[in-house]
Backbone as CSV, one residue per row, in Angstrom:
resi,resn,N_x,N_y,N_z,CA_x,CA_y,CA_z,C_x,C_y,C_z
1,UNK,-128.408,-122.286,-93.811,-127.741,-121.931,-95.031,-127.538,-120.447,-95.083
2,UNK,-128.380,-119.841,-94.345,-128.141,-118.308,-94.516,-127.327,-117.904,-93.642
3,UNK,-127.154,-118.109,-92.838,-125.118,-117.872,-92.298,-124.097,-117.600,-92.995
4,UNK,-124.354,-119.686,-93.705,-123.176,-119.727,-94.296,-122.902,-118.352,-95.850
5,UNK,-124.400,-117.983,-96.368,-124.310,-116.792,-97.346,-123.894,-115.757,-96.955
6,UNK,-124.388,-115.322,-95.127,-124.208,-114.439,-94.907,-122.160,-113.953,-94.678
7,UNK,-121.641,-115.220,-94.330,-120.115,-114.791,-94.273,-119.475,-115.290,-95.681
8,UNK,-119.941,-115.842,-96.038,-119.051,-115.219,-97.559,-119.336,-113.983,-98.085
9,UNK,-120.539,-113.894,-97.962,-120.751,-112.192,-98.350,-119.943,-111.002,-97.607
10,UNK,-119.213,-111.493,-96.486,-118.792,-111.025,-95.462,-117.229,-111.079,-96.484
11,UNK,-116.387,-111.909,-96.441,-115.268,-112.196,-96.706,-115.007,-111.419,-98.134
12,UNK,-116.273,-111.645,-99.084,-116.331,-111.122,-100.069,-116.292,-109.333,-100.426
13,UNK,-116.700,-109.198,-99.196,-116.461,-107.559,-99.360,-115.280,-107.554,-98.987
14,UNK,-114.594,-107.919,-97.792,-113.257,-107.720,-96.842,-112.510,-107.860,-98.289
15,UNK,-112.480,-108.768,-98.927,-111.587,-109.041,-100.674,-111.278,-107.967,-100.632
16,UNK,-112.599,-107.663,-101.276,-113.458,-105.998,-102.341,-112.110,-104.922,-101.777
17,UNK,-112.244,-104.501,-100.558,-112.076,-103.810,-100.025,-110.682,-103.565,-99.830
18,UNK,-110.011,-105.031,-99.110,-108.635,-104.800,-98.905,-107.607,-104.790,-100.614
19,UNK,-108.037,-104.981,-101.314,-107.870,-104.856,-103.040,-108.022,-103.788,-103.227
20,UNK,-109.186,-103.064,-103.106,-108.857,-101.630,-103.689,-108.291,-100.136,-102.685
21,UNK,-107.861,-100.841,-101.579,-106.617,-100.030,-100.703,-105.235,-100.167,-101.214
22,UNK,-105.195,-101.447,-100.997,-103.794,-101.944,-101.327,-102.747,-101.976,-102.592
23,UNK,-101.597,-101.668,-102.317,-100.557,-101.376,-103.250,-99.585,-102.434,-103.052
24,UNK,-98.540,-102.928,-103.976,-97.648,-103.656,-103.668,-96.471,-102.778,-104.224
25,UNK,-95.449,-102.876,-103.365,-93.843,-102.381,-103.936,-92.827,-103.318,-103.909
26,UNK,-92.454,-103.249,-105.012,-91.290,-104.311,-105.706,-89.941,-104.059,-104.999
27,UNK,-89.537,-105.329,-104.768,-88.326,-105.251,-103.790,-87.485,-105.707,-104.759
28,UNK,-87.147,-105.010,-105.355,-85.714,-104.934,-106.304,-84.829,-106.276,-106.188
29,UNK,-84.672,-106.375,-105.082,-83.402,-107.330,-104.913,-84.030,-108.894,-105.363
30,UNK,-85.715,-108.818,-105.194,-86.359,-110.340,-105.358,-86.523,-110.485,-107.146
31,UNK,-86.305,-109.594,-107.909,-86.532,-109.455,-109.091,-87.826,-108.948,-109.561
32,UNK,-88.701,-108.243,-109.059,-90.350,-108.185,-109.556,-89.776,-106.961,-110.131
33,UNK,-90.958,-107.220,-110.691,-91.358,-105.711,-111.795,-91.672,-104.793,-111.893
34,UNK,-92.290,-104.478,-110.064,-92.784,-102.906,-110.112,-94.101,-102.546,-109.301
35,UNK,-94.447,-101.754,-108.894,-95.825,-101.626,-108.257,-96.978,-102.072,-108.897
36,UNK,-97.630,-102.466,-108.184,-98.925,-103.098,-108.690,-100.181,-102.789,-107.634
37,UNK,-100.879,-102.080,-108.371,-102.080,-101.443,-107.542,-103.675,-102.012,-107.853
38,UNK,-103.886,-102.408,-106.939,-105.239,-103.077,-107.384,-106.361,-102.438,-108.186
39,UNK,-107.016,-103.266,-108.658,-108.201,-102.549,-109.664,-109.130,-103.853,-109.208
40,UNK,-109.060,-104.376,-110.267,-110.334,-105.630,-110.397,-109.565,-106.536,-109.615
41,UNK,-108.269,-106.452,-109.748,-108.065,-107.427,-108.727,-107.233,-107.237,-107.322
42,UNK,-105.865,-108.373,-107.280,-105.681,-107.920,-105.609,-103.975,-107.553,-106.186
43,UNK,-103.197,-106.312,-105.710,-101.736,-106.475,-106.118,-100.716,-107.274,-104.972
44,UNK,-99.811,-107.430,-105.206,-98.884,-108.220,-104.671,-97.322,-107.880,-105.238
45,UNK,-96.896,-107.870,-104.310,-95.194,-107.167,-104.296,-94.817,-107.836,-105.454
46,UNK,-94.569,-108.730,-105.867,-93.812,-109.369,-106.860,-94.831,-108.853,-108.603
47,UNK,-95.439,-107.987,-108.033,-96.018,-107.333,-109.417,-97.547,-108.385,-110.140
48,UNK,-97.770,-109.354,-109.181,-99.114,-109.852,-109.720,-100.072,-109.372,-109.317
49,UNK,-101.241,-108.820,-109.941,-102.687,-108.555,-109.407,-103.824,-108.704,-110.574
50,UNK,-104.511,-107.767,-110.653,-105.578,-107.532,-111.509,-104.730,-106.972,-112.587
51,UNK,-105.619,-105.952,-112.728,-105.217,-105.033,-114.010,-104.978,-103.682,-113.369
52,UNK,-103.981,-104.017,-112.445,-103.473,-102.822,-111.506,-102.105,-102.000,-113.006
53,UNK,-101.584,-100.924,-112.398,-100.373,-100.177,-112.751,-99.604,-100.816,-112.851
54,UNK,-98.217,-101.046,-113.694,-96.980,-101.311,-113.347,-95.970,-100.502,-113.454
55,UNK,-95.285,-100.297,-112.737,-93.851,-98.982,-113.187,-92.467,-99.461,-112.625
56,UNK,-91.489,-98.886,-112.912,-90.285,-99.618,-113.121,-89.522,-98.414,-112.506
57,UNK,-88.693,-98.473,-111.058,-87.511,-97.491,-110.717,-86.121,-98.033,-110.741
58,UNK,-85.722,-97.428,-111.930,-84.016,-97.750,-112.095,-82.952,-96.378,-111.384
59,UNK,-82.174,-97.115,-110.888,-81.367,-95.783,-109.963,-80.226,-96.447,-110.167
60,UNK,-79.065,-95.369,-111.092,-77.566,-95.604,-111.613,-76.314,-95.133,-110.617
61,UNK,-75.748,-95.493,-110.165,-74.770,-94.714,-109.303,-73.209,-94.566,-109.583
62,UNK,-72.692,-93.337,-109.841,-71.168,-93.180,-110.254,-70.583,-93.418,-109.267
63,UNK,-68.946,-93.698,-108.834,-68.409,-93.443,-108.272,-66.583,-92.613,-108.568
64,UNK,-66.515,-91.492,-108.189,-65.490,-90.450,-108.774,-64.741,-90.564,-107.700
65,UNK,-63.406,-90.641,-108.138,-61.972,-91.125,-107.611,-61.325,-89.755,-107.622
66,UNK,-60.616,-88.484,-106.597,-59.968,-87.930,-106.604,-58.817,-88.038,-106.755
67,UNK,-57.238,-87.709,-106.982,-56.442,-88.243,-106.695,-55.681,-86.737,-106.469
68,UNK,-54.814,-86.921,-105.820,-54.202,-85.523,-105.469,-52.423,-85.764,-105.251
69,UNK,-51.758,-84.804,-105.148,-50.311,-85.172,-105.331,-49.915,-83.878,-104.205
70,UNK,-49.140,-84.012,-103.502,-48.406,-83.176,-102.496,-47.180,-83.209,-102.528
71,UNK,-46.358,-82.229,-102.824,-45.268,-82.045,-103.086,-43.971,-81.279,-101.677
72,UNK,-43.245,-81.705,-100.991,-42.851,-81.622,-100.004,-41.114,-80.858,-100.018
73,UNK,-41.002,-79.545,-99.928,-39.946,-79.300,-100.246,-38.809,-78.542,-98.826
74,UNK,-37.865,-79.022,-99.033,-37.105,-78.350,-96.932,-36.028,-77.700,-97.587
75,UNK,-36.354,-76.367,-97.093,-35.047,-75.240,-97.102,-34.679,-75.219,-96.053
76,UNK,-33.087,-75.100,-95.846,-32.022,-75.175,-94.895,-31.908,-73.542,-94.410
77,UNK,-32.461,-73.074,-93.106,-32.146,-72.177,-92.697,-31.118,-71.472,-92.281
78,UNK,-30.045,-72.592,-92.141,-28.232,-72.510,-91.795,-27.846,-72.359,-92.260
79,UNK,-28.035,-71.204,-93.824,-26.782,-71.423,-94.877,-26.772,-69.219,-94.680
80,UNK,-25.302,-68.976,-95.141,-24.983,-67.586,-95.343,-24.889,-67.430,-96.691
81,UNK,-25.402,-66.084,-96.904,-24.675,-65.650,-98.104,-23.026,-65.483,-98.156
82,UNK,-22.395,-66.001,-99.711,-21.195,-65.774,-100.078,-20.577,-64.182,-99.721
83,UNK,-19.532,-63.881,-99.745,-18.465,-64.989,-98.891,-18.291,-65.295,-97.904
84,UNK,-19.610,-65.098,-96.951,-19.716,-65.955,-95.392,-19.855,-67.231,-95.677
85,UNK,-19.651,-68.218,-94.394,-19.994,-69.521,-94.449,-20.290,-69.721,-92.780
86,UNK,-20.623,-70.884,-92.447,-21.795,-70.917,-91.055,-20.375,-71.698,-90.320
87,UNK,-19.942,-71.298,-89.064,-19.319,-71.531,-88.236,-19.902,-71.555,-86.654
88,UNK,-20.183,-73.043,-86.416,-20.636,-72.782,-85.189,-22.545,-71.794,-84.724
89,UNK,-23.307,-72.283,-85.787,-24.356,-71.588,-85.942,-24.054,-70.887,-86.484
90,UNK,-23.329,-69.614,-86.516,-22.893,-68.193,-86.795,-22.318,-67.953,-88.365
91,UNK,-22.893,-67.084,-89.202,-22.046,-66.618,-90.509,-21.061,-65.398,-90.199
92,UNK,-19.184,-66.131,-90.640,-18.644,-65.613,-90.464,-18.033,-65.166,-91.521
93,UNK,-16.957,-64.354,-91.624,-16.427,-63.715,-93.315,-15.309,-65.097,-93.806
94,UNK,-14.731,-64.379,-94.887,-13.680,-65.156,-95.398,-12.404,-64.897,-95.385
95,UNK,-12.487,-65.532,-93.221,-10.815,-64.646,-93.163,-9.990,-65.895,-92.341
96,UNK,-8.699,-65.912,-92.287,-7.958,-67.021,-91.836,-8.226,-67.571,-90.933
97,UNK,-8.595,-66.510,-89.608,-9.381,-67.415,-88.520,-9.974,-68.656,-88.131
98,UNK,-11.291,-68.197,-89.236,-12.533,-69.125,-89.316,-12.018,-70.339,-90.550
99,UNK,-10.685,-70.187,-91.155,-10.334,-71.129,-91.875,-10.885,-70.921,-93.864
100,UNK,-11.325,-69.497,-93.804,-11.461,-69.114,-95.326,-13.156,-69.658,-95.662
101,UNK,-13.637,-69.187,-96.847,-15.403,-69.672,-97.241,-15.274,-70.828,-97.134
102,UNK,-14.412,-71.499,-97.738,-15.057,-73.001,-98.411,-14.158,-73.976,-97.310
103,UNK,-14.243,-73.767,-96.477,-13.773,-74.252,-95.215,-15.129,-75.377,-94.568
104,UNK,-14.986,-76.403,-94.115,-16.438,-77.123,-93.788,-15.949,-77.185,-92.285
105,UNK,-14.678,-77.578,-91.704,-14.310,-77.311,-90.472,-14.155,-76.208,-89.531
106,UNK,-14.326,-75.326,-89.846,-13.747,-73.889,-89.689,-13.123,-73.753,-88.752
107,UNK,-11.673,-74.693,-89.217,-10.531,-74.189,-87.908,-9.565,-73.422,-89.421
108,UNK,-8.756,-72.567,-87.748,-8.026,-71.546,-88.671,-7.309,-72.093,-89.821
109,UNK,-6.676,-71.092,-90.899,-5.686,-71.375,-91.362,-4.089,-71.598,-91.137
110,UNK,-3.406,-72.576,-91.274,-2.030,-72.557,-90.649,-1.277,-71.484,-90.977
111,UNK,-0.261,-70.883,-90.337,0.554,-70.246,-90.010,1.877,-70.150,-90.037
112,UNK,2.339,-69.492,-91.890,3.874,-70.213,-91.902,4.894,-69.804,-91.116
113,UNK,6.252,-69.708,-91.078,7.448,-68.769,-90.468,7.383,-68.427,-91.623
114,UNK,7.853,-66.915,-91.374,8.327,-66.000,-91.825,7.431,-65.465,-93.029
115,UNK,6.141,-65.989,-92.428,4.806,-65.094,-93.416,3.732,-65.247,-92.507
116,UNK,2.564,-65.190,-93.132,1.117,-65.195,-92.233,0.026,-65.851,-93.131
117,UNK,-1.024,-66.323,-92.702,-1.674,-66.810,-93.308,-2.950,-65.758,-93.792
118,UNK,-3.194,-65.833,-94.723,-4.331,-65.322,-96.101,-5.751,-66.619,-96.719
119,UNK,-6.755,-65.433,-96.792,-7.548,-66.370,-98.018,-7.541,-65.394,-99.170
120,UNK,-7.426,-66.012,-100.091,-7.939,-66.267,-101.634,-9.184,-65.767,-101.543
121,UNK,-8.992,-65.140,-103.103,-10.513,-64.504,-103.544,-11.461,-65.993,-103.352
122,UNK,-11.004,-67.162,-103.566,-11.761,-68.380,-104.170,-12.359,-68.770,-102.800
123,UNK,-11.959,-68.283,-101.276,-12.178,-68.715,-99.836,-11.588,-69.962,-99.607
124,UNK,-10.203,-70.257,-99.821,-9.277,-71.361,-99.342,-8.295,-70.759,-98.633
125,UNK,-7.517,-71.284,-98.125,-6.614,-70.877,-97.327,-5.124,-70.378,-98.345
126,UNK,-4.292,-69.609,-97.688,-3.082,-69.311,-98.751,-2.178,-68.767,-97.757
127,UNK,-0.751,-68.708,-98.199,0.251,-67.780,-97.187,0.781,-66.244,-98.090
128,UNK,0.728,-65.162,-97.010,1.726,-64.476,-97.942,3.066,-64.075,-97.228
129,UNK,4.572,-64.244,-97.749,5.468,-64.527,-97.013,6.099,-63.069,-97.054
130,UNK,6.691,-62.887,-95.513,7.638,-61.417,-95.649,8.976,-61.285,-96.267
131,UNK,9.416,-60.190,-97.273,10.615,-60.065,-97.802,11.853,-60.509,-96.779
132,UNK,13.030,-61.025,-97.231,12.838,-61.838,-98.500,12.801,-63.244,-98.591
133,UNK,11.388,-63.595,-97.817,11.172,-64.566,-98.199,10.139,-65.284,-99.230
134,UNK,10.294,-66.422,-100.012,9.336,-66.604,-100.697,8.291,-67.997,-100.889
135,UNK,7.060,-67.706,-101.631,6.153,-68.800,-101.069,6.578,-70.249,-101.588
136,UNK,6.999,-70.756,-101.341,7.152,-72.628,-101.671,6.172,-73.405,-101.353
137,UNK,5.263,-73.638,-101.771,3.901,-74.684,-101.462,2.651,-73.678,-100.398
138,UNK,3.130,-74.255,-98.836,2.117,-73.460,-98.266,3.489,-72.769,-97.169
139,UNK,4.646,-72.880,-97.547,5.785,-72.223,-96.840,6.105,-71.293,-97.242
140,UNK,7.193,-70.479,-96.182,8.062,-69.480,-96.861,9.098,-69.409,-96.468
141,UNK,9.629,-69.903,-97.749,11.596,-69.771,-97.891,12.263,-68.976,-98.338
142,UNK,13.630,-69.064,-98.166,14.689,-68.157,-97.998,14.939,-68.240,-99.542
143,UNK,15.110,-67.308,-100.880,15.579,-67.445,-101.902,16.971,-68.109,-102.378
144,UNK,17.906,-67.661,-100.758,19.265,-67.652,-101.352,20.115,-68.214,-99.856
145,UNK,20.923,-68.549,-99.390,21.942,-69.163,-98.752,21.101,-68.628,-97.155
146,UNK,20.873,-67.013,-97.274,20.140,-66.924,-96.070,19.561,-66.127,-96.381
147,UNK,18.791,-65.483,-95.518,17.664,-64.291,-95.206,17.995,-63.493,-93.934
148,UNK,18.575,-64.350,-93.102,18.355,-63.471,-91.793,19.607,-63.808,-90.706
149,UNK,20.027,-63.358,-90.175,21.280,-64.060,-89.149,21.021,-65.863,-88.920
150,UNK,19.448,-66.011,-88.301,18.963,-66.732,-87.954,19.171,-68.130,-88.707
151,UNK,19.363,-67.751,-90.076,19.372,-68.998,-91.296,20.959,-69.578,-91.177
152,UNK,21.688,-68.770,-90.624,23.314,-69.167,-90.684,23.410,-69.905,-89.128
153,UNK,22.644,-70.155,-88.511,23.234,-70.285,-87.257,24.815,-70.065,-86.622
154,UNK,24.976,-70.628,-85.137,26.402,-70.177,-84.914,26.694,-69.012,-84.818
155,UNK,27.706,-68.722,-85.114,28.316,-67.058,-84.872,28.087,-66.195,-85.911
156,UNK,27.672,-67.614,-87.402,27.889,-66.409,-88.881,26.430,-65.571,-88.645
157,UNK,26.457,-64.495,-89.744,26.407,-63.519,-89.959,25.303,-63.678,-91.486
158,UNK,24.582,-63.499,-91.702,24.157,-63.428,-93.246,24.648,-62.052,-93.678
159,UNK,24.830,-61.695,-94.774,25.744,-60.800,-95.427,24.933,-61.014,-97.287
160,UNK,24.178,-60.423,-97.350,23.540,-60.322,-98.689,23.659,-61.554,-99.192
161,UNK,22.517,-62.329,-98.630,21.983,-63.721,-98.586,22.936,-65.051,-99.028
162,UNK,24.174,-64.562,-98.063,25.183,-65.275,-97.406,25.737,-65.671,-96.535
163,UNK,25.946,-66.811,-96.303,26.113,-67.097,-94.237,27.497,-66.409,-94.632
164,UNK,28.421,-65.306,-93.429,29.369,-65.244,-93.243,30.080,-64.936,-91.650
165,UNK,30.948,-65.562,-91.585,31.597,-65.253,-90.079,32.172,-63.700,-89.560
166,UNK,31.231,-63.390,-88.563,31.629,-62.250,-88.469,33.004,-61.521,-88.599
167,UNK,33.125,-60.473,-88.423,34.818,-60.076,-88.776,35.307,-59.729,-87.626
168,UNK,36.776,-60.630,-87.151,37.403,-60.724,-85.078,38.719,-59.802,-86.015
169,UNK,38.587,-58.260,-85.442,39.836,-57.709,-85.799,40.942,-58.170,-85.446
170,UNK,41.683,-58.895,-84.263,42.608,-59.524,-84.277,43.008,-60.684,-85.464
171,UNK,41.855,-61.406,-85.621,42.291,-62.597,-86.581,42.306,-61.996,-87.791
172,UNK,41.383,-60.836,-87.899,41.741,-60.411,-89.326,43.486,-59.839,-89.494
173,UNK,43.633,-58.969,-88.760,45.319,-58.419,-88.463,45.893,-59.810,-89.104
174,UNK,46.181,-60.792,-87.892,47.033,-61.551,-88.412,46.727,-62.097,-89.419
175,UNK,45.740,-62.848,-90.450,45.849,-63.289,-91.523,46.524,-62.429,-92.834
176,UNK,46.174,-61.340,-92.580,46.476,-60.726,-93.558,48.211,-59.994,-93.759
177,UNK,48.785,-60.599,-92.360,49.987,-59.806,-92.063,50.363,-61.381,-92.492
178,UNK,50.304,-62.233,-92.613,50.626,-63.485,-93.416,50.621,-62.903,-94.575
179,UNK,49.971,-61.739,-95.836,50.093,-62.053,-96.672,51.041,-60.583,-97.131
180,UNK,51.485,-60.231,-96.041,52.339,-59.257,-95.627,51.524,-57.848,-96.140
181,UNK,50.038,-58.430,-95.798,49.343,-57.102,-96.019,48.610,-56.757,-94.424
182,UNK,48.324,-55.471,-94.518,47.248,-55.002,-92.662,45.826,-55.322,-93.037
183,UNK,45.372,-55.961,-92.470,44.127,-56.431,-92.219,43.176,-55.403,-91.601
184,UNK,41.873,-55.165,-91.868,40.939,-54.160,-91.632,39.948,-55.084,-91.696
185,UNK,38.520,-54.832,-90.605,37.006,-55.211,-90.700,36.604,-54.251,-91.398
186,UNK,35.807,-54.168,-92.513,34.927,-53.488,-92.931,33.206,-54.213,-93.236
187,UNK,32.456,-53.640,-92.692,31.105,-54.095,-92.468,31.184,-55.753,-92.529
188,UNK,31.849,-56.094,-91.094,31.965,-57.181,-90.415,32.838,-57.943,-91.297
189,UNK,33.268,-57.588,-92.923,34.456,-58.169,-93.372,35.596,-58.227,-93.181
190,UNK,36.582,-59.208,-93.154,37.710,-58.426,-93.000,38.607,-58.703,-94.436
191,UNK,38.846,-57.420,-94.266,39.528,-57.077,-95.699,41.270,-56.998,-95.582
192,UNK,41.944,-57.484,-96.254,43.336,-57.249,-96.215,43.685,-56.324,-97.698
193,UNK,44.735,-55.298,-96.585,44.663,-54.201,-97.728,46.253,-53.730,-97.842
């Protein structure tokens, strides 16, 4: 019989002993209540023991959302100041050549007869025509019957913006000796006098 006293007395301390070392910690996720530390009795994770401690760790966590905005803006390095405009990479002026500012093709401006081509303060294309001719749309015309030998074709003559046939002193003679007058050219007219 004294064995059997002697190992319970045995077991009975090992109790004693491993009880008043031991702590239990609450695993949150199982639901217990908190540490439990032995005293008189034994603790155990889920918060049962003696008349151990109990305490409670609550831990709250935010979570903060940045949000941010980037704004993305492209300047065109190909542009000239007025009254240049970009031809071919290059800023050129606002002259007939390059076809005037506001030209997007920059081929020349056309080229009337009997004027030349111009830009406008505004950078479009324009003509200005030589005396005496004058501007008609993007042309330049003759005011009056002619302007120039050239407008009479043939043999006539313009004569203060009139086609006229030059003056053949023979034919003048005789017409005018028909009117039993002498016939004279005067500045390619012929005059019967």
């Amino acid at each position: 019989m004294r064995p059997l006293a002697f190992v319970a007395t045995a077991l009975w301390s090992a109790l004693v002993a491993s009880a008043s070392c031991a702590t239990g910690t609450v695993d949150d996720s199982r639901g217990g209540d908190g540490e439990g530390a032995g005293g008189a009795g034994a603790g155990a994770p889920e918060g049962g023991g003696g008349a151990g401690t109990t305490s409670t760790t609550s831990t709250t966590s935010s979570t903060s959302t940045t949000s941010s905005t980037t704004t993305t803006s492209t300047t065109s390095t190909s542009t000239c100041n007025p009254p240049q405009h970009l031809c071919g990479g290059t800023c050129v002026g606002n002259t007939p050549d390059t076809g005037c500012y506001q030209s997007q093709s920059c081929s020349p401006c056309a080229t009337p007869a009997h004027g030349s081509a111009i830009c406008t303060s505004g950078g479009v294309c324009d003509v200005s025509c030589n005396a005496p001719y004058v501007k008609s749309g993007s042309s330049c015309v003759c005011p009056s019957q002619c302007c120039v030998d050239a407008d009479c074709g043939g043999s006539d003559v313009c004569d203060n913006g009139t086609c006229m046939t030059p003056c053949d002193p023979p034919l003048c003679i005789a017409l005018c000796l028909i009117q039993q007058k002498v016939g004279v050219c005067v500045n390619d007219v012929c005059v019967c006098l």
